[in-house]
Predicted model as a PDB file, atoms N, CA, C, CB and O in Angstrom, pLDDT in the B-factor column:
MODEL        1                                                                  
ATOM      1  N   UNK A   1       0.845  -1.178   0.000  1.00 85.00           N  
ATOM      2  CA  UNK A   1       0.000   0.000   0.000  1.00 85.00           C  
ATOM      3  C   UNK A   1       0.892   1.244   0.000  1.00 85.00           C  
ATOM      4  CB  UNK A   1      -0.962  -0.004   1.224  1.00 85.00           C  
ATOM      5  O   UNK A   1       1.989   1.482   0.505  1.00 85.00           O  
ATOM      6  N   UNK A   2       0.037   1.951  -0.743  1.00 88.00           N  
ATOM      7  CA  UNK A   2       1.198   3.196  -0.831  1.00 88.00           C  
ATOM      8  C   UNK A   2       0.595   4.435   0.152  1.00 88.00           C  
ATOM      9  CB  UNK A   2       1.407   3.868  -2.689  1.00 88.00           C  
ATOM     10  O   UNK A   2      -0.602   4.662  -0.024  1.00 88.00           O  
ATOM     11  N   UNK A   3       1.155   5.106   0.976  1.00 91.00           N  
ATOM     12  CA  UNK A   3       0.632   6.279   1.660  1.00 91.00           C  
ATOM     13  C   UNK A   3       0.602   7.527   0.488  1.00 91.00           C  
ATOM     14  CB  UNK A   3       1.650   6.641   3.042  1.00 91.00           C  
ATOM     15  O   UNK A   3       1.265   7.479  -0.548  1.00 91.00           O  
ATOM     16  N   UNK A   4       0.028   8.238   0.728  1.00 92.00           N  
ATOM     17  CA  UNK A   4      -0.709   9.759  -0.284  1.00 92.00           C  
ATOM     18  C   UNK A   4      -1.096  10.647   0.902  1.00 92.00           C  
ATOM     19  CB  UNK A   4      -2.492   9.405  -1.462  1.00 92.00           C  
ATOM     20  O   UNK A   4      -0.929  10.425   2.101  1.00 92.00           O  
ATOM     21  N   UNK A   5      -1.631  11.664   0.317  1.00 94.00           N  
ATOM     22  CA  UNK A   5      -2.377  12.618   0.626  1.00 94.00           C  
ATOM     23  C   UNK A   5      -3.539  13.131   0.059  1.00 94.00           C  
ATOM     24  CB  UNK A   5      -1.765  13.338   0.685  1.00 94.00           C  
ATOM     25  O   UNK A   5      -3.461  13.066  -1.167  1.00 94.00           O  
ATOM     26  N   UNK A   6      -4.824  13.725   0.536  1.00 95.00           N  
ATOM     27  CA  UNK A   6      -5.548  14.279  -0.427  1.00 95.00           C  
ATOM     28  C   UNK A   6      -6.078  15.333   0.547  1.00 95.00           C  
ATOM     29  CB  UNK A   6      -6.580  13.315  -1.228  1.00 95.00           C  
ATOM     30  O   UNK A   6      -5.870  15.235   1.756  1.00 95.00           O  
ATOM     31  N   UNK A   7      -6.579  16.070   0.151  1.00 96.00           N  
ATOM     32  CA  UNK A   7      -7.533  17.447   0.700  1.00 96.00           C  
ATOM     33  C   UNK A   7      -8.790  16.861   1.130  1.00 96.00           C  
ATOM     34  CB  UNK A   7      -7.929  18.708  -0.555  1.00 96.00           C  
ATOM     35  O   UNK A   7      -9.275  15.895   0.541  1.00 96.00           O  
ATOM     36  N   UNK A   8      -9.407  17.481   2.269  1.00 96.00           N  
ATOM     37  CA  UNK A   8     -10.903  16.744   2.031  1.00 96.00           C  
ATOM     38  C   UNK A   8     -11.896  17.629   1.649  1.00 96.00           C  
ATOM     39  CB  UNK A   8     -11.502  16.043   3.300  1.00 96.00           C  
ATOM     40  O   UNK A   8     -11.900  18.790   2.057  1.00 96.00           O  
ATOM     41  N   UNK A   9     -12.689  17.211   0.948  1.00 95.00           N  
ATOM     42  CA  UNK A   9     -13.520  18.228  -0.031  1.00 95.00           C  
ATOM     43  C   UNK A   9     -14.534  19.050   1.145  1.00 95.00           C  
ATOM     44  CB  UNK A   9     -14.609  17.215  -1.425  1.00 95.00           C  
ATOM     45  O   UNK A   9     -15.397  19.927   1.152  1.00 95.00           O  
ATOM     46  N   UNK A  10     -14.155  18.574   1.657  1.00 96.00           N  
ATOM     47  CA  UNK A  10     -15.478  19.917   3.157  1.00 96.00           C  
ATOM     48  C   UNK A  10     -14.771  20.775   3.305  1.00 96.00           C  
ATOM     49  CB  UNK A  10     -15.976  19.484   5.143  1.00 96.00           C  
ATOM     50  O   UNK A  10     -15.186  21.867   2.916  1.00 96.00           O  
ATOM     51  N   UNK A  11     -13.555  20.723   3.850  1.00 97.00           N  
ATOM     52  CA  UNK A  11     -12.932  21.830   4.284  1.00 97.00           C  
ATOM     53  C   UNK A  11     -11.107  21.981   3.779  1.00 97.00           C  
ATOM     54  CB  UNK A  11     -13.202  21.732   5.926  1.00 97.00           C  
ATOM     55  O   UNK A  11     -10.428  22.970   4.057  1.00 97.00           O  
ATOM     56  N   UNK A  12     -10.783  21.220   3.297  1.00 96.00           N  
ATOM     57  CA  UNK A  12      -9.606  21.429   2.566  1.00 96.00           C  
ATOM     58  C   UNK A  12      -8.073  20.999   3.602  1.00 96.00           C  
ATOM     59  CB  UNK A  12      -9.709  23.145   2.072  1.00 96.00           C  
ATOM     60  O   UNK A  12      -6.891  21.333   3.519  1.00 96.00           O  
ATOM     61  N   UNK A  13      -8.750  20.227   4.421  1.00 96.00           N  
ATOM     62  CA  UNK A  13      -7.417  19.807   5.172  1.00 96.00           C  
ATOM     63  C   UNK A  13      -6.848  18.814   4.257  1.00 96.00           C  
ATOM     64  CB  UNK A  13      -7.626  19.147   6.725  1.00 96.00           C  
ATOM     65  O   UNK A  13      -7.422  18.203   3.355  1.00 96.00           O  
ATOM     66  N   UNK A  14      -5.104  18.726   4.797  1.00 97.00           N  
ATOM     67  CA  UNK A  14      -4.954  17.405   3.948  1.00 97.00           C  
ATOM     68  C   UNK A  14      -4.765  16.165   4.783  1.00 97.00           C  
ATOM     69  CB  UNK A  14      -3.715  17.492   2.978  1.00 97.00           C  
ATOM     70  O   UNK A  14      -4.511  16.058   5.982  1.00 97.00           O  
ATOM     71  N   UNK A  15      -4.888  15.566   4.167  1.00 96.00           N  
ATOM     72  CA  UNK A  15      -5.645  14.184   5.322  1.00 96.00           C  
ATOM     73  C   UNK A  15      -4.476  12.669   4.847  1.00 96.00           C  
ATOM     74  CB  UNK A  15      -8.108  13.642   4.626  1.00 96.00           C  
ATOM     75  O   UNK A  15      -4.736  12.138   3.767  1.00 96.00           O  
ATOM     76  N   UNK A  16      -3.872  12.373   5.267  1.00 95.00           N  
ATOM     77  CA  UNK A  16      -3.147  10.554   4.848  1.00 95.00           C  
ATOM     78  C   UNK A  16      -3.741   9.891   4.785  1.00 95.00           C  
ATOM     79  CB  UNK A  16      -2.319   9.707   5.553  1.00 95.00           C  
ATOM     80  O   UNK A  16      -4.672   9.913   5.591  1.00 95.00           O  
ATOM     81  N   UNK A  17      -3.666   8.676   3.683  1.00 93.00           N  
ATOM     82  CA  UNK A  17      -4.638   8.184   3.574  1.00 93.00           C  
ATOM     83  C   UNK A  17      -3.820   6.477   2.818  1.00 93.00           C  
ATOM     84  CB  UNK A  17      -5.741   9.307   2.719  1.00 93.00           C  
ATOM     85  O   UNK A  17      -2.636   6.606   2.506  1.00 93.00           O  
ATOM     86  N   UNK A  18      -4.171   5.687   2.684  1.00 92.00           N  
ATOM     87  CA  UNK A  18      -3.586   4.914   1.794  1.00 92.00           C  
ATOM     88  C   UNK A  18      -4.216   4.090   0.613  1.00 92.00           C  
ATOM     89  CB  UNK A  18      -3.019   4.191   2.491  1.00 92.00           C  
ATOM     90  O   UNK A  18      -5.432   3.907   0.659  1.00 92.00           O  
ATOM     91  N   UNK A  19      -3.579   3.634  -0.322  1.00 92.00           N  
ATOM     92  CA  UNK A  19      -4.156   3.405  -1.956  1.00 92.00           C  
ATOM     93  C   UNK A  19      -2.995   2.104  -1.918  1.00 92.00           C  
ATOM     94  CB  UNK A  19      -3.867   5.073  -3.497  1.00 92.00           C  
ATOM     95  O   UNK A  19      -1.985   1.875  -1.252  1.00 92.00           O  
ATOM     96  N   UNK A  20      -3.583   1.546  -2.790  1.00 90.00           N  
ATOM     97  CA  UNK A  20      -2.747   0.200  -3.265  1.00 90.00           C  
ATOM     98  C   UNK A  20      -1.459   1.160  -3.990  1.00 90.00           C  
ATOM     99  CB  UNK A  20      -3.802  -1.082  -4.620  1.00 90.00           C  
ATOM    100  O   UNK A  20      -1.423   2.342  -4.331  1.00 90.00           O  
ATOM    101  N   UNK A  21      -0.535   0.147  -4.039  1.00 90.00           N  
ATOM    102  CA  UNK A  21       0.885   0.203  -5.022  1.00 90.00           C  
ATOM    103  C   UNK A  21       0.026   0.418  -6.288  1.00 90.00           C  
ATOM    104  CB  UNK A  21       2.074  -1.422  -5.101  1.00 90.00           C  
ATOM    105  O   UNK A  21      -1.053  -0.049  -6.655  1.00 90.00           O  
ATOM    106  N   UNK A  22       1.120   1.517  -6.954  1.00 89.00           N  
ATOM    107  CA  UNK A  22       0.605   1.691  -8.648  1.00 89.00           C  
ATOM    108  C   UNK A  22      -0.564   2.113  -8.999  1.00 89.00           C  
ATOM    109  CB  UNK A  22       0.563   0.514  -9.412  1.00 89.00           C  
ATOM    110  O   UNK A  22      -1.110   1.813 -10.061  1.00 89.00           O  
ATOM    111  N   UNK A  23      -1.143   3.018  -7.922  1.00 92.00           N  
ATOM    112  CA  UNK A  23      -2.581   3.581  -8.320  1.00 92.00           C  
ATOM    113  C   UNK A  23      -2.460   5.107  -7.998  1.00 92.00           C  
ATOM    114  CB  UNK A  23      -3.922   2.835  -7.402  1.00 92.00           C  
ATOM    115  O   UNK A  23      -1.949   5.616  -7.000  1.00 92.00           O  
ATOM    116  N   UNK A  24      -2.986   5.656  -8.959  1.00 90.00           N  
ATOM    117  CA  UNK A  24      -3.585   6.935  -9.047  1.00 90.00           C  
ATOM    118  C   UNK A  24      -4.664   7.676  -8.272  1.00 90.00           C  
ATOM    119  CB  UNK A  24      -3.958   6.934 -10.061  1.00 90.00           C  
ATOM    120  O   UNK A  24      -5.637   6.935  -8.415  1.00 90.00           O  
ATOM    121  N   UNK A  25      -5.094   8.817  -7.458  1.00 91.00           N  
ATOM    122  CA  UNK A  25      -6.234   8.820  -7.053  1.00 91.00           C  
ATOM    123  C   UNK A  25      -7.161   9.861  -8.795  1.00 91.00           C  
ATOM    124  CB  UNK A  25      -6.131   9.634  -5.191  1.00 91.00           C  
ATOM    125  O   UNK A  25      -6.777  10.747  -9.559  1.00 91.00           O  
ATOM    126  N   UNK A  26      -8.160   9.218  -8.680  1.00 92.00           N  
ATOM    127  CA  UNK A  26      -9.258   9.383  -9.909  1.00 92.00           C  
ATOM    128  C   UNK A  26     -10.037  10.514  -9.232  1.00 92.00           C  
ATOM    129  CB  UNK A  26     -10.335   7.875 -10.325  1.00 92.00           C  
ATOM    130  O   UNK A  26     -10.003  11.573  -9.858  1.00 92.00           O  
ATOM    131  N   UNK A  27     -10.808  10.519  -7.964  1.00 92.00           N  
ATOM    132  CA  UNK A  27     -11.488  11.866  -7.657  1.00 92.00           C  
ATOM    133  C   UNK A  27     -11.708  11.326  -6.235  1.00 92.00           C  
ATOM    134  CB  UNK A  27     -12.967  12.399  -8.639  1.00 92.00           C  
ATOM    135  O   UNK A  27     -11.909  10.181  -5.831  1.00 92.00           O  
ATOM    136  N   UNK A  28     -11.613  12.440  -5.639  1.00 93.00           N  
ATOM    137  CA  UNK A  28     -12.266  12.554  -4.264  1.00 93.00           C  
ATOM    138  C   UNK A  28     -13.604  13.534  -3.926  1.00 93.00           C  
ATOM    139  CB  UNK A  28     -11.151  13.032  -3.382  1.00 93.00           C  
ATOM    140  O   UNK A  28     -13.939  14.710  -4.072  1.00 93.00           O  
ATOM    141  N   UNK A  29     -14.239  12.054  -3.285  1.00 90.00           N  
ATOM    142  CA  UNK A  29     -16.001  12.548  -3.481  1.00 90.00           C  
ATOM    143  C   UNK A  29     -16.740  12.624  -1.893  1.00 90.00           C  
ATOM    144  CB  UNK A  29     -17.069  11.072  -4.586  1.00 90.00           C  
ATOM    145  O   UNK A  29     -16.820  11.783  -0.998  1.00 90.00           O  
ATOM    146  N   UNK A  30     -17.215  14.005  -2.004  1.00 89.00           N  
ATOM    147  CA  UNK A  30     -18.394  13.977  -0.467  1.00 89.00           C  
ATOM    148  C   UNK A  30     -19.223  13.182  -0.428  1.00 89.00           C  
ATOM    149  CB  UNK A  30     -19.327  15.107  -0.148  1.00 89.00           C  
ATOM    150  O   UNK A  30     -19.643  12.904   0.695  1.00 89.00           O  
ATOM    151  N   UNK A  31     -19.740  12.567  -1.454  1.00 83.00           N  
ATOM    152  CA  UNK A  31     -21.296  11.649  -0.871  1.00 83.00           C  
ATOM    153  C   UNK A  31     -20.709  10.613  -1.889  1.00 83.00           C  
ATOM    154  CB  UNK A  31     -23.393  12.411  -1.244  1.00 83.00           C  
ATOM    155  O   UNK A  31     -20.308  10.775  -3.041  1.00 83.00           O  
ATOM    156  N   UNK A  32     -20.805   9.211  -0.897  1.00 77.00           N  
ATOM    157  CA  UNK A  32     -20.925   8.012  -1.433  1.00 77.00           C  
ATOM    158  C   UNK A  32     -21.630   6.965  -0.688  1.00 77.00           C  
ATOM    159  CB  UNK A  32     -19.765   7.624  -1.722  1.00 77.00           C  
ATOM    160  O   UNK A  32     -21.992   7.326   0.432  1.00 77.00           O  
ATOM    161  N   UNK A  33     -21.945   5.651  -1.051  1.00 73.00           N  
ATOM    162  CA  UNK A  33     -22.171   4.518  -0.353  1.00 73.00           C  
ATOM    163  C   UNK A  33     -21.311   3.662  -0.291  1.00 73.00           C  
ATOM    164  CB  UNK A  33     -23.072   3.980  -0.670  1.00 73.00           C  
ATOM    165  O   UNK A  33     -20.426   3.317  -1.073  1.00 73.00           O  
ATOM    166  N   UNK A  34     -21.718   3.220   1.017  1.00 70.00           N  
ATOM    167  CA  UNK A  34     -20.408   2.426   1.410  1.00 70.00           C  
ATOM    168  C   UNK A  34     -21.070   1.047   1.239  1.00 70.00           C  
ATOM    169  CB  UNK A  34     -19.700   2.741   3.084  1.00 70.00           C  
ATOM    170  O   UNK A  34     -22.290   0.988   1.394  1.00 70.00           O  
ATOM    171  N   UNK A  35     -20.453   0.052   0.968  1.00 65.00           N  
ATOM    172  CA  UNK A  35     -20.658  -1.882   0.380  1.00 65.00           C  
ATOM    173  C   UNK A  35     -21.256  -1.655  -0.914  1.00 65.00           C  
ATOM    174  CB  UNK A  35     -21.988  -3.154   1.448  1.00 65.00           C  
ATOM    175  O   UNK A  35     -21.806  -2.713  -1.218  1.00 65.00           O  
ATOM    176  N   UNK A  36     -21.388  -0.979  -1.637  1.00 63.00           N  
ATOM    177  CA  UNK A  36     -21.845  -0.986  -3.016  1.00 63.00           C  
ATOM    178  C   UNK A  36     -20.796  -2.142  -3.689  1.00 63.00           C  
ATOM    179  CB  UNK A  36     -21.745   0.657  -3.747  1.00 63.00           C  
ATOM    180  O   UNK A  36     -19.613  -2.117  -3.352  1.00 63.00           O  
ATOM    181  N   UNK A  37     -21.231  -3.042  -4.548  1.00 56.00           N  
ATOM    182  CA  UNK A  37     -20.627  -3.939  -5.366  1.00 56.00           C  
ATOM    183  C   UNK A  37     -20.154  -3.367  -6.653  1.00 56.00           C  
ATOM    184  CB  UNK A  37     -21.485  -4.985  -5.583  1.00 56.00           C  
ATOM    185  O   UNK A  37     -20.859  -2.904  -7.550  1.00 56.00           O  
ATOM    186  N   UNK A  38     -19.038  -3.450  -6.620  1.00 57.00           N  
ATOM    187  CA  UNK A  38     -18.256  -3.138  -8.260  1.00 57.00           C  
ATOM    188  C   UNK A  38     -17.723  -2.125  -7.840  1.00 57.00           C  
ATOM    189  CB  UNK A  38     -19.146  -2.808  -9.784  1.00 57.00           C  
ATOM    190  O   UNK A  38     -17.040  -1.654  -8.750  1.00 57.00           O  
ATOM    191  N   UNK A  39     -17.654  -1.433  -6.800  1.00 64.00           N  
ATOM    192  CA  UNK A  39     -16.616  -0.443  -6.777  1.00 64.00           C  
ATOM    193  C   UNK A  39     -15.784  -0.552  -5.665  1.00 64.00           C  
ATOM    194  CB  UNK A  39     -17.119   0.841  -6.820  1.00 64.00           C  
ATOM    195  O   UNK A  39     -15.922  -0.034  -4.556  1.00 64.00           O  
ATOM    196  N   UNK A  40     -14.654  -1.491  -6.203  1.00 74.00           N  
ATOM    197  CA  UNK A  40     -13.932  -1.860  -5.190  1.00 74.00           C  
ATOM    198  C   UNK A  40     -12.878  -0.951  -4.839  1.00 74.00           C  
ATOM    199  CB  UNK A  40     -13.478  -3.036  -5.414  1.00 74.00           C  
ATOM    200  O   UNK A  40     -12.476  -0.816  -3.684  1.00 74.00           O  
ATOM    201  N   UNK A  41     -12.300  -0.145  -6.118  1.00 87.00           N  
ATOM    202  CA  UNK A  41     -11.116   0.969  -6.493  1.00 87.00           C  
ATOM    203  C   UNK A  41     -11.609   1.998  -5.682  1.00 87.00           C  
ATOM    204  CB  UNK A  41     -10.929   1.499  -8.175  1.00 87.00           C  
ATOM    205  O   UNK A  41     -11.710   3.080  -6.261  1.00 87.00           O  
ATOM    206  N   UNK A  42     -12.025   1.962  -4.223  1.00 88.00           N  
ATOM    207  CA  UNK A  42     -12.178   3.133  -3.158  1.00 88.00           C  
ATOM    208  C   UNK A  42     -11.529   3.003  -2.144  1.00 88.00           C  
ATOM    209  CB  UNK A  42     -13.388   3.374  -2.670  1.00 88.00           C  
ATOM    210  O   UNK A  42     -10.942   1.939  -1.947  1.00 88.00           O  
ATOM    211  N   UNK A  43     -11.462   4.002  -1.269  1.00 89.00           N  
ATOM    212  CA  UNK A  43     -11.177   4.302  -0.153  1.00 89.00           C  
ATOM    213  C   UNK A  43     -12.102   5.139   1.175  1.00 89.00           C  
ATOM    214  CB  UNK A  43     -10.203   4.841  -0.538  1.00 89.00           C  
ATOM    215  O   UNK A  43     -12.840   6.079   0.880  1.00 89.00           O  
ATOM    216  N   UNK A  44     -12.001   4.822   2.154  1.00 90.00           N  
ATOM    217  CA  UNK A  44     -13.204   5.534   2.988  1.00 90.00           C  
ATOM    218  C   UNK A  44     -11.395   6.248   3.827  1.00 90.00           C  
ATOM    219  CB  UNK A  44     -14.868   4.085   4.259  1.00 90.00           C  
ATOM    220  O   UNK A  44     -10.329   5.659   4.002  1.00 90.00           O  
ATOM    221  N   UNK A  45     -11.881   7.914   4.192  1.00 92.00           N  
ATOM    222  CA  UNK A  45     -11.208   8.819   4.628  1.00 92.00           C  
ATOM    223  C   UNK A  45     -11.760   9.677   5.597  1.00 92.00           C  
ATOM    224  CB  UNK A  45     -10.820   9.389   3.724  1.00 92.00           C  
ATOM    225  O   UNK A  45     -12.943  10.000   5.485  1.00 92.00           O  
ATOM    226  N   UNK A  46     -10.787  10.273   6.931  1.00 94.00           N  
ATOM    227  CA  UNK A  46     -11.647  11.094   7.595  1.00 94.00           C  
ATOM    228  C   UNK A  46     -10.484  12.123   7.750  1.00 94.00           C  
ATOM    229  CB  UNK A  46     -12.440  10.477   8.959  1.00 94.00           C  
ATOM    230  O   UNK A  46      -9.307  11.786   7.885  1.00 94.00           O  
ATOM    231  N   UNK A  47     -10.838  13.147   7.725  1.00 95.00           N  
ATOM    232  CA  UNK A  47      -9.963  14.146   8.212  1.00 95.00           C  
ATOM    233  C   UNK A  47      -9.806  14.585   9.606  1.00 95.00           C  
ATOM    234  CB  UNK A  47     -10.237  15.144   7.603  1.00 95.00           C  
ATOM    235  O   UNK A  47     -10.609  14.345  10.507  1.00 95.00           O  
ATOM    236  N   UNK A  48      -8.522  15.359   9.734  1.00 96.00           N  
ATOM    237  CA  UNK A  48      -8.635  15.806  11.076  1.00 96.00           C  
ATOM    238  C   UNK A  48      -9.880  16.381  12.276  1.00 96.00           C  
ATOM    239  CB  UNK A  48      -7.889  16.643  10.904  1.00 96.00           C  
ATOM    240  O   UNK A  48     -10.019  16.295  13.496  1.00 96.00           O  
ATOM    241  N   UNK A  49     -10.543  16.913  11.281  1.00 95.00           N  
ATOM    242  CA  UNK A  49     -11.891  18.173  11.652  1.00 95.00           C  
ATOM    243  C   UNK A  49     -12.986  16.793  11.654  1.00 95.00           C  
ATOM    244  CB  UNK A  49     -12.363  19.869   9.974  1.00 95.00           C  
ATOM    245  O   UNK A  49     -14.189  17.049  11.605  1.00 95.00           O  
ATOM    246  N   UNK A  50     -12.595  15.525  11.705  1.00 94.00           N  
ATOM    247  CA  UNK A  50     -13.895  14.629  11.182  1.00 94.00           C  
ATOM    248  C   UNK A  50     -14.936  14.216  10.263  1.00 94.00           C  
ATOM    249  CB  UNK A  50     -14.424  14.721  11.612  1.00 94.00           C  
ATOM    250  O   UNK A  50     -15.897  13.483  10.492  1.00 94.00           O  
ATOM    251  N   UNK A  51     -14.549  14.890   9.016  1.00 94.00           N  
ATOM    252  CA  UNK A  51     -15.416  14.862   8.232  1.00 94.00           C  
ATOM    253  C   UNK A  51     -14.952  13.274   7.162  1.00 94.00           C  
ATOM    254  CB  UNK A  51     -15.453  16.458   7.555  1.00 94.00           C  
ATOM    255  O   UNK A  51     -13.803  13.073   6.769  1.00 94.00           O  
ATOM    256  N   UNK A  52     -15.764  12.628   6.962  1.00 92.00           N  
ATOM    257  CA  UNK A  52     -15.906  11.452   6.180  1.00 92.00           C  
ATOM    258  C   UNK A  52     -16.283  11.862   4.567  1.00 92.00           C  
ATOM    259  CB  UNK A  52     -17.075  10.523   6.901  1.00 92.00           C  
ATOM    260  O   UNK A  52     -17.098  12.594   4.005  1.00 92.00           O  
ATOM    261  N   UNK A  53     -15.141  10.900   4.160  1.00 93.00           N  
ATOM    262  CA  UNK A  53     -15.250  11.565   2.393  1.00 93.00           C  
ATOM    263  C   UNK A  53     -14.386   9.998   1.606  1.00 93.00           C  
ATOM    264  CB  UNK A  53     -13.862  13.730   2.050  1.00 93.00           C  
ATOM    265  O   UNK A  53     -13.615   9.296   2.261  1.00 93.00           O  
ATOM    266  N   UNK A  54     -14.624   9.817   0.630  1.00 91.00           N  
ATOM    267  CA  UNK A  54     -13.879   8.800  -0.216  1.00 91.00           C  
ATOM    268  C   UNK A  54     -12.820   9.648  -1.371  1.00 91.00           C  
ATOM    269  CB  UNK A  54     -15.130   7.783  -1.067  1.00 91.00           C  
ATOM    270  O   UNK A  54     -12.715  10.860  -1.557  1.00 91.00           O  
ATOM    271  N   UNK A  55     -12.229   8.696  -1.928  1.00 92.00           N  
ATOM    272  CA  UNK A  55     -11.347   8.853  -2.764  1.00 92.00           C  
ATOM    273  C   UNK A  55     -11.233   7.396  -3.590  1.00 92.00           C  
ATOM    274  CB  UNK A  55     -10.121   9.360  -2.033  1.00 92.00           C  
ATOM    275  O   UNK A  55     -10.797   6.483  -2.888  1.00 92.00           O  
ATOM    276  N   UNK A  56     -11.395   7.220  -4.276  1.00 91.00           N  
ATOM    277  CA  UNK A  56     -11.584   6.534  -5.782  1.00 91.00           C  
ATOM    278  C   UNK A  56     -10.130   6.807  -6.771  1.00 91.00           C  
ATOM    279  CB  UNK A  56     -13.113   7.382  -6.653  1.00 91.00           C  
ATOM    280  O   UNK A  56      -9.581   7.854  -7.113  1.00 91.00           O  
ATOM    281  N   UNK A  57      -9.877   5.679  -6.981  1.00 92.00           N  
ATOM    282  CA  UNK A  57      -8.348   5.400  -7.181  1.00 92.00           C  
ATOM    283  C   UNK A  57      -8.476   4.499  -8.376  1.00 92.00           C  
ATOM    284  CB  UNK A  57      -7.501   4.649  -5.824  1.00 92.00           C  
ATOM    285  O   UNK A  57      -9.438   3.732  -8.396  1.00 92.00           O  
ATOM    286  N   UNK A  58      -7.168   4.497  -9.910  1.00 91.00           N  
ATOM    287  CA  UNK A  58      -7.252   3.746 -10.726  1.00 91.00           C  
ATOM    288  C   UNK A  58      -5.506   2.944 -10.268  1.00 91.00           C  
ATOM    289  CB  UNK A  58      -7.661   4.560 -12.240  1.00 91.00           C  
ATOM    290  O   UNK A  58      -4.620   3.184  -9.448  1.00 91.00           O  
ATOM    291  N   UNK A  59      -5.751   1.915 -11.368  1.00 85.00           N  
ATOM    292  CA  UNK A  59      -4.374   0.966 -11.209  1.00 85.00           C  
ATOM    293  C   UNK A  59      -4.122   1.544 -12.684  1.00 85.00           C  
ATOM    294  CB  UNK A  59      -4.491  -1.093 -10.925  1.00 85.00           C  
ATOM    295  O   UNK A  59      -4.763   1.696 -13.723  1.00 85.00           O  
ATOM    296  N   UNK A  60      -2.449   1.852 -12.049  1.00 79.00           N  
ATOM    297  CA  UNK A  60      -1.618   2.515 -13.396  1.00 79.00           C  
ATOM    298  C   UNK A  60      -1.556   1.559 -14.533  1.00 79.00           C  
ATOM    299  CB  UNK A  60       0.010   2.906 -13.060  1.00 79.00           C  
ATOM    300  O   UNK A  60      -1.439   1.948 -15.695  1.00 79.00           O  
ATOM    301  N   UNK A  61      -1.640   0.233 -14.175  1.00 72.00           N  
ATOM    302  CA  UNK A  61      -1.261  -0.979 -14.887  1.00 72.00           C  
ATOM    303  C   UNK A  61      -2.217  -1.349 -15.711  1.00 72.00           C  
ATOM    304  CB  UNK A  61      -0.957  -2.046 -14.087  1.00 72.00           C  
ATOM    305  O   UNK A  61      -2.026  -1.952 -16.767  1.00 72.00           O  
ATOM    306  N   UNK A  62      -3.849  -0.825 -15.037  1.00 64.00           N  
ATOM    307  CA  UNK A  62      -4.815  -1.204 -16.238  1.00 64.00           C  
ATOM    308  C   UNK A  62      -5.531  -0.451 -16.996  1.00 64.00           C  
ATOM    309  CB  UNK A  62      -5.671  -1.900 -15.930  1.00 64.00           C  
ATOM    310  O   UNK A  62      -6.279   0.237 -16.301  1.00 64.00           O  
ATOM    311  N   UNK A  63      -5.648  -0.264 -18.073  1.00 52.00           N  
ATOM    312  CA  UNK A  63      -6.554   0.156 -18.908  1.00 52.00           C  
ATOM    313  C   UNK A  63      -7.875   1.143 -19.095  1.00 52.00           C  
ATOM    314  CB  UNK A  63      -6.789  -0.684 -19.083  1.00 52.00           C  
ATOM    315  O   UNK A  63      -8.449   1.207 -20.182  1.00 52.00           O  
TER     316      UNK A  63                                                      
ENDMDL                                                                          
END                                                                             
């Protein structure tokens, strides 16, 4: 797993977070569901201030 960073879209802290080896983050989103099937390429994130947000990640390797 690789450690990153991203901002969190509420308030703009930057928050650590981790993503598989060889992935990109694709977008970081305020509203999602969490156990949805087929979207495994996520991440669940909280920032310092507490706010809960995802980040959605591709593999450099595929297509």
């Amino acid at each position: 797993m690789a450690s990153i960073t991203a901002d969190c879209p509420y308030c703009g802290v930057e928050t650590a977070l981790e993503i598989p080896d060889d992935s990109n983050i694709k977008k970081v989103v305020q509203n999602y569901r969490t156990g949805i099937w087929g979207d495994a390429n996520k991440t669940e994130a909280e920032c310092a201030d507490g706010h809960h947000f995802a980040v959605k990640y591709k593999n450099k390797n595929k297509a």
